[in-house]
N, C-alpha and C positions, 0 to 999 in steps of 0.2 A: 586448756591452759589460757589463762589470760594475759595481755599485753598491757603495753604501757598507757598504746593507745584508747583501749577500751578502759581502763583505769579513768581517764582526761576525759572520757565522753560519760561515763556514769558519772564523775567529780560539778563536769559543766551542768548534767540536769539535775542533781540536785543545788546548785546555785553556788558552788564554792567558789571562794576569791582566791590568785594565784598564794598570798599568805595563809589563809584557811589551808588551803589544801599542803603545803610546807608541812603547816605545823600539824597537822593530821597523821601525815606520813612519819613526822618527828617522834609523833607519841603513838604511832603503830609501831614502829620499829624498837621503841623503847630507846629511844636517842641517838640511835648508831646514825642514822641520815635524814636528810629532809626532801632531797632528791626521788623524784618516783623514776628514775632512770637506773639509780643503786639496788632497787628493791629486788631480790630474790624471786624466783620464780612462785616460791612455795608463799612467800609475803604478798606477790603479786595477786595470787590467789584467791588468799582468803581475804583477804583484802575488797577484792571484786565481787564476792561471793555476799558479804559482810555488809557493802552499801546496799546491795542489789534487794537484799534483804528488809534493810532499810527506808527503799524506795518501794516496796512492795507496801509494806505495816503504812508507808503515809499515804498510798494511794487508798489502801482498804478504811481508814480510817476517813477519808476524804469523801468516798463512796458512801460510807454510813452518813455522815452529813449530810451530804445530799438526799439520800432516802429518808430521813428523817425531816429535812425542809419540805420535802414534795410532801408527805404522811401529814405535818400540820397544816399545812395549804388545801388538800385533799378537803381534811377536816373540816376549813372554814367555809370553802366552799361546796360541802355538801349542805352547811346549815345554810346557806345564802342561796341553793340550789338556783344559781343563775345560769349552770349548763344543762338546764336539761333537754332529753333530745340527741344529744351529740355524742360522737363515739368516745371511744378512752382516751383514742390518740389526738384527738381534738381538745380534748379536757388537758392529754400532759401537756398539749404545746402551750397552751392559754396558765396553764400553775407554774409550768417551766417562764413563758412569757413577764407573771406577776414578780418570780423569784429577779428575771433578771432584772425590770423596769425596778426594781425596789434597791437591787445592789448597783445600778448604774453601768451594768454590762451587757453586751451584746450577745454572748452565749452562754448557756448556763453553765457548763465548765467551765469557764474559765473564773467562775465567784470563787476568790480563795477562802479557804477555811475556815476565818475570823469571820467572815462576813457570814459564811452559812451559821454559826454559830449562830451570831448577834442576830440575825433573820429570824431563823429557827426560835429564841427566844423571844424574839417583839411579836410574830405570829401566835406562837404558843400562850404567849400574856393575854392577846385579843383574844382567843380563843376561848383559853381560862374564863375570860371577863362575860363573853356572851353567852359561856353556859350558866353563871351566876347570875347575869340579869336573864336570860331566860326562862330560869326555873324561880327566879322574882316574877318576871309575868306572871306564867304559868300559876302561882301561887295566888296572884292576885283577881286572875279571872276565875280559879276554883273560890274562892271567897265573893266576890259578885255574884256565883251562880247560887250560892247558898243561901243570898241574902232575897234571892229573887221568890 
C-alpha cells in the first residue's frame, strides 16, 4: 500500500511543481480534490503504481539512447581505428569520454535525452558522410588501378 509520502518522492523525481502535481491529483480523481492528503488509499495506489510506470518507460527509453549514441561512436571509431590494442573497457570509457566532451558534461548519464538525440544524429550524419566519401575513394583508386 502506498503513502502520501511515497506519492511526493516518486512526484519530486520526476520534476513536478507543487501546481503540476495539484492539478494531476485534480484530473486523477476526476475533480473531486487536488490535495494528495484527500486521496483514498485505492487512488493512492494506482496512482503510485501508474507514475512508477511511467518513470520506468522514460528510463528504458533513455537507456536506448544511450545505446544507440555509444553504437554510432563505436562505428566511427572503428573506421578511424585510433584504438587499437586497447581493451573494450578502455574503448567505452574514451566513446563514453567523446559523448561527454561533445554534450559538455562530466558523466555520461547525466546527457539528458535531447542531447543524446541531437548527438546520435550529428554523429550518425558524419558517419553517413564518410561511408559516402569513402566508397568515393575507393572508387576512385579502383579507376587509377585500371588505367595503370
Amino acid at each position: 500500500m502506498a503513502t502520501t509520502k511515497q506519492l511526493l518522492t516518486i512526484l519530486s523525481k520526476i520534476g513536478v511543481t507543487n501546481d503540476e502535481r495539484h492539478q494531476l491529483i485534480f484530473e486523477w480523481t476526476d475533480g473531486r480534490t487536488s490535495s494528495s492528503k484527500e486521496l483514498t488509499n485505492g487512488e493512492l495506489d494506482t496512482l503510485c503504481k501508474a507514475l512508477n510506470e511511467r518513470i520506468k518507460q522514460a528510463e528504458k527509453e533513455l537507456d536506448q539512447c544511450r545505446k544507440r549514441l555509444i553504437a554510432v561512436l563505436f562505428s566511427l571509431q572503428k573506421k578511424y581505428n585510433r584504438l587499437s590494442g586497447k581493451t573494450k573497457e578502455q574503448q567505452m570509457l574514451y566513446i563514453k569520454g567523446i559523448a561527454c566532451k561533445a554534450a559538455g558534461v562530466d558523466n555520461f548519464n547525466k546527457i539528458p535525452k535531447q542531447s543524446l538525440i541531437s548527438l546520435y544524429n550529428a554523429f550518425n550524419r558524419e558517419n553517413k558522410y564518410n561511408v559516402f566519401s569513402g566508397n568515393l575513394v575507393e572508387g576512385w583508386r579502383g579507376e587509377q588501378t585500371s588505367y595503370n
